[in-house]
C-alpha positions in Angstrom: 249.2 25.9 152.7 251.6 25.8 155.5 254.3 29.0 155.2 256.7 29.2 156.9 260.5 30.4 157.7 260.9 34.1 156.8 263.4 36.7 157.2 263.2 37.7 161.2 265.3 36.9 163.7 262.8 34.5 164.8 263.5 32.5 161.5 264.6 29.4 163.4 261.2 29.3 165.4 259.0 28.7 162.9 261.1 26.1 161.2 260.3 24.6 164.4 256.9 25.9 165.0 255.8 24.4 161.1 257.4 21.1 161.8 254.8 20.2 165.2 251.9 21.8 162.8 252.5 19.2 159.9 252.3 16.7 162.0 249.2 17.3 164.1 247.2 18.0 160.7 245.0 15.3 159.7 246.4 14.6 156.3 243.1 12.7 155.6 241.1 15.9 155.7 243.6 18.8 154.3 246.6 18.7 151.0 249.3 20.0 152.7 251.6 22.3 150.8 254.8 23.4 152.7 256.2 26.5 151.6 258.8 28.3 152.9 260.8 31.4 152.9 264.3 32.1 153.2 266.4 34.4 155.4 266.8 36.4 152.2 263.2 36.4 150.9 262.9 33.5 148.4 259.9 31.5 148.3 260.1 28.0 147.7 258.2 24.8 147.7 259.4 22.9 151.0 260.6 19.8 149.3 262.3 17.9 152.0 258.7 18.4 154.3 257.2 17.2 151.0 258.7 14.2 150.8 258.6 13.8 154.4 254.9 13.9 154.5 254.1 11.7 152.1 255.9 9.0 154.0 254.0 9.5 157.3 253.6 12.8 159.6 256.7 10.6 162.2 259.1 11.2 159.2 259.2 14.9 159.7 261.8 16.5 161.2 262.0 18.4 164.1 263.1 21.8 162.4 261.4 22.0 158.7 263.8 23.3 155.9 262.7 26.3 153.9 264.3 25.4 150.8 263.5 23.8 147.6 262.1 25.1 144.4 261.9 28.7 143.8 258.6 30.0 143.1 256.5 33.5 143.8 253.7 33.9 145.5 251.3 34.1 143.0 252.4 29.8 142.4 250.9 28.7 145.3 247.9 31.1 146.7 245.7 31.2 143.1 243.4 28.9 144.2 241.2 31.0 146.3 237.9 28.5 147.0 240.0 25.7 148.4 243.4 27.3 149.6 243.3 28.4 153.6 246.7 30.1 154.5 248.6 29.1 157.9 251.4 31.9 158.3 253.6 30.1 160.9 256.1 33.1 160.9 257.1 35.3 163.6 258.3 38.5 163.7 258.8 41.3 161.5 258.1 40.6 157.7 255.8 37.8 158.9 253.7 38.3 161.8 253.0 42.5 161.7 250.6 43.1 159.0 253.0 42.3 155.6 252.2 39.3 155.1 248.7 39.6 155.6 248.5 42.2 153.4 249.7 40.4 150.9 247.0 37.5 151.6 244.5 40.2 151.6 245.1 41.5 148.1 245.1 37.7 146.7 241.6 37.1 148.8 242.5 34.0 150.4 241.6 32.7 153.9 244.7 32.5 156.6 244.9 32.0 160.0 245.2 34.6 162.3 245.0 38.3 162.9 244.6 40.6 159.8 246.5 43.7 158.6 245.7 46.5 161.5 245.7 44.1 164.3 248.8 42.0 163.3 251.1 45.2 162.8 249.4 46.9 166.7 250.6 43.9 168.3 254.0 43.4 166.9 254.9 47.1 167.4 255.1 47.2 171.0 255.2 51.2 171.2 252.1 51.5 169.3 250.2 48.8 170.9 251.1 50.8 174.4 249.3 53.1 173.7 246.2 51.2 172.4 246.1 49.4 175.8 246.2 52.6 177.8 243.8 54.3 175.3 241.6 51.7 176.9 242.4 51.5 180.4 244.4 48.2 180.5 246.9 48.6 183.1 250.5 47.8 182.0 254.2 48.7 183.6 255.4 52.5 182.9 257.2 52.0 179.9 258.8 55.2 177.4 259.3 54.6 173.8 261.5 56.3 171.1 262.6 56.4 167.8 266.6 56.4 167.4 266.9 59.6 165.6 265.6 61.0 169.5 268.0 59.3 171.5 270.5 62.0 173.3 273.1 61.6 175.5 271.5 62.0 178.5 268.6 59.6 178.1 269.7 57.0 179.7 269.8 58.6 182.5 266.6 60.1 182.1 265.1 57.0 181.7 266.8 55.6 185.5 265.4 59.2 186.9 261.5 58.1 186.1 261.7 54.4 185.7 263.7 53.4 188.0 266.5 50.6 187.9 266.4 47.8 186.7 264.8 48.2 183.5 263.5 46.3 180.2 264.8 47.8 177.3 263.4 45.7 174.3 263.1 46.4 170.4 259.5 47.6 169.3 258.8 45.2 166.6 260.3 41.7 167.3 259.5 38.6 169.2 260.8 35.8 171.1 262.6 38.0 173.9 265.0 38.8 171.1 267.2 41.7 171.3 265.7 42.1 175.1 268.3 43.1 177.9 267.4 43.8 181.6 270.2 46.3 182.5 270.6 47.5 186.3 272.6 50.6 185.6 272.7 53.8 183.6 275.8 52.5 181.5 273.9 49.1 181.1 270.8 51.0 179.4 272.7 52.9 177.0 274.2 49.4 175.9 271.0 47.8 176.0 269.6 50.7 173.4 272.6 50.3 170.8 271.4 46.5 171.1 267.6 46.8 170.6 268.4 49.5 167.2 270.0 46.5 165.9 266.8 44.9 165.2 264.6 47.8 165.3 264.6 51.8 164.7 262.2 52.2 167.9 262.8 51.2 171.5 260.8 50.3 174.2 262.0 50.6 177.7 259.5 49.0 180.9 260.2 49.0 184.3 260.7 45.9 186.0 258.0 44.1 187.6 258.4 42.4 190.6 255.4 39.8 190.2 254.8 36.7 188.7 254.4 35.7 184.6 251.2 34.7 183.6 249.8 34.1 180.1 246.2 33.1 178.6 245.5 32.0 175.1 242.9 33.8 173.2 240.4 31.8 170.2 238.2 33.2 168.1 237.0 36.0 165.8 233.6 38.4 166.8 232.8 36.0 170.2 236.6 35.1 171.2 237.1 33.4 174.3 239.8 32.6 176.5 242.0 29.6 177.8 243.1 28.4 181.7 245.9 31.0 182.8 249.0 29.5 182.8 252.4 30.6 185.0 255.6 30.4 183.6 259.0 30.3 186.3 262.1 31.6 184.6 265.3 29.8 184.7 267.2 32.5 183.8 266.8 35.9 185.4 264.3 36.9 183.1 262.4 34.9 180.5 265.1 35.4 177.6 264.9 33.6 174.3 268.0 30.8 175.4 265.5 29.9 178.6 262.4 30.0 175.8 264.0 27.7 173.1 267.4 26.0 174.0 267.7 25.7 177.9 265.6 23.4 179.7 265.6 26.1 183.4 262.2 27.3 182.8 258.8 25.8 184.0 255.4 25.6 182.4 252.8 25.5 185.0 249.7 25.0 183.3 246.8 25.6 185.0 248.5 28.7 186.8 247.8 28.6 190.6 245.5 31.1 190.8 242.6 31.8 193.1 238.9 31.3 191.0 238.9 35.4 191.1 242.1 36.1 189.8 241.4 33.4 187.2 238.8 34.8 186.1 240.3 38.2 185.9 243.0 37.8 184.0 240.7 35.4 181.6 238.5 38.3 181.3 241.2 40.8 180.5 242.9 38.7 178.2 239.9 39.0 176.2 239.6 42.6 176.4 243.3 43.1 175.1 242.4 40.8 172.0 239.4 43.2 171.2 241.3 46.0 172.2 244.2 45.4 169.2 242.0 44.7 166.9 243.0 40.9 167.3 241.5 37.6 165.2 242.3 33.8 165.4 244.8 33.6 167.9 246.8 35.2 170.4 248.4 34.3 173.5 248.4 37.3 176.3 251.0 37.9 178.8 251.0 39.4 181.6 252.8 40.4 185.1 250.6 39.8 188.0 252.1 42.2 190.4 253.5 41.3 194.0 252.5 44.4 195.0 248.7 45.7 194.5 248.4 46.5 191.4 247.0 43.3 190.6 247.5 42.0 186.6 249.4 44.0 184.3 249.5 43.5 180.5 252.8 42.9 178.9 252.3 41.9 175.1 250.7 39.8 173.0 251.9 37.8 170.2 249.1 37.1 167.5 251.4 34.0 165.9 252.5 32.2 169.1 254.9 28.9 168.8 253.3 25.3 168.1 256.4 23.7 169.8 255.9 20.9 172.0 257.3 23.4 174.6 255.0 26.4 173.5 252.3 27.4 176.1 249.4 28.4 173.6 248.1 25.2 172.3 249.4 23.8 176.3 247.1 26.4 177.6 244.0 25.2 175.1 244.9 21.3 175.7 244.6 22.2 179.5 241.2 23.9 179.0 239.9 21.0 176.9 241.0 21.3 173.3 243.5 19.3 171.4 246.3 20.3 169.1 244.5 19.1 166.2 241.5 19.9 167.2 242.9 23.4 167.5 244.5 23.8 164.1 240.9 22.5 162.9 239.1 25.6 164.7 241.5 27.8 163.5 241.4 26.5 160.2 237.6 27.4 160.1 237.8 30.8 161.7 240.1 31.7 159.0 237.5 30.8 156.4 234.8 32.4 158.5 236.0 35.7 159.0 237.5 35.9 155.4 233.6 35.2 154.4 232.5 37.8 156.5 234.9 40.7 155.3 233.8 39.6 151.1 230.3 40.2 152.5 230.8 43.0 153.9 233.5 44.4 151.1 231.6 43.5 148.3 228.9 45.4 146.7 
């Protein structure tokens, strides 16, 4: 079961994201069932992908529609030995542990992360301080809830961060809701923008450096893709330059010496374990022009699928296939959903 849709901002992305994964599965080896949600929370059988699928993977659109017949969960997950669940949703409501949960309680197999590390990596502020917990470097960063902003934080924030800054809600994706602002005035305006996706706020410093990201695969042993580099077209890697402008550049393999490569590789790994992480997830990071060397940004445990994605780029660069990749995430889904029955049941 493909779900997709959901009630994030990111909402149109995994329309999108869903359409590129229904066609790269071999519909010769699973019974597709496209269901989707709505921006207001309805379920539904995906009838147009339905009907596009039965006439041939090319039929499919490139945006899926979430609508069609109502239904509840409990329609279209019953079927525990033979149902594997692909959540193709991003952000909150989706991608931070609620959805999972849900999966959890109807013990069926889905791809991805599970409760604990889904909701650590989609709440920036927490997963913060995970990282440092662990000695990952990162940029200097302050969090807070709104209830503690005062008057004079902004300027708090210039004092110890410096200017310019990232100020970004905690729990959404996609660079949505993100503002670089290069004054005090632009930082309070930047906060009044991120509370209106989110109640907490994370603010970063900005990192002179390039943008590097690694794909992560696998479950107890997980292992990790070629770097690749991405080159804004914007001034800072905003969700227009991610999804509608064409400005941006994917450069996959990164240029990288074989030691940097294999550092960042190796880190990348080490934030997966770190959060807790399963499946998938694709690591970013800002390798400093200075020498601080690789810094950890975030990591998104549901990345895109879109042909302009870099996740399954990264693992078609380092040898895998997009439909060889939905296969191996297909079977560490059932594999670590085996593992956790063993080891729950008594």
């Amino acid at each position: 079961m493909v779900l997709f849709g959901g009630q994030s901002a990111e909402h149109d992305v995994s329309c999108t994201t869903a359409a590129y994964v229904l066609r790269a599965a071999d519909p010769d080896k699973y019974d597709i069932v496209p269901v989707g949600i709505s921006r207001d929370g309805t379920w539904a059988i995906a009838e147009g992908a339905l009907a596009a699928l039965a006439a041939g993977p090319a039929a499919l659109p490139s945006r899926l529609d979430p609508t069609g017949s109502p239904i509840v969960p409990a329609d279209v997950i019953t079927d525990t030995t033979r149902t594997v669940v692909v959540p193709l949703l991003h952000g909150p409501m989706g991608e931070d542990g609620t959805v999972q949960g849900l999966l959890e309680l109807a013990n069926v197999p889905y791809v991805g992360s599970g409760v604990l590390g889904s909701a650590l990596a989609m709440d920036k502020a927490m997963a913060k301080q995970v990282l440092a917990a662990n000695g990952i470097a990162q940029a200097r960063y302050q969090a807070f809830r709104a209830h503690e902003i005062s008057p004079g934080l902004p300027a708090s924030i210039a004092e110890q961060l410096g200017l310019p800054v990232f100020v970004k809600p905690a729990n959404m994706g996609s660079s949505i809701g993100v503002s670089k602002a290069k004054t005090v005035e632009a930082v309070r305006d930047a906060i009044d923008a991120a509370l209106t996706y989110d109640e907490w706020v994370v603010v970063e410093e900005a990192i002179v450096g390039r943008e590097i990201e690694v794909a992560v695969l696998g479950n107890l042993e997980p292992r990790a893709s070629l770097p690749g580099e991405i080159v804004p077209g914007a001034e800072f890697y905003d969700y227009a330059d991610k999804y509608l402008d064409d400005g941006s550049q994917a450069l996959v393999p990164a240029a990288l010496t074989p030691e940097e490569t294999d550092a960042v590789r190796a880190m990348a790994v080490r934030v997966f374990t770190a959060l807790r992480c399963e499946g998938l997830a694709r690591v970013d990071f800002f390798l400093d022009a200075g020498d601080r060397g690789f810094l950890c940004n975030e990591v998104n445990t549901m990345p895109g699928f879109t042909p302009i994605s870099m996740y399954p780029k990264l693992w078609i660069a380092s040898g895998l296939s997009y439909s060889a990749l939905i296969d191996e995430l297909v079977r560490l889904a059932i594999e670590r959903h085996g593992r956790q029955r063993r080891n729950t049941t008594h």
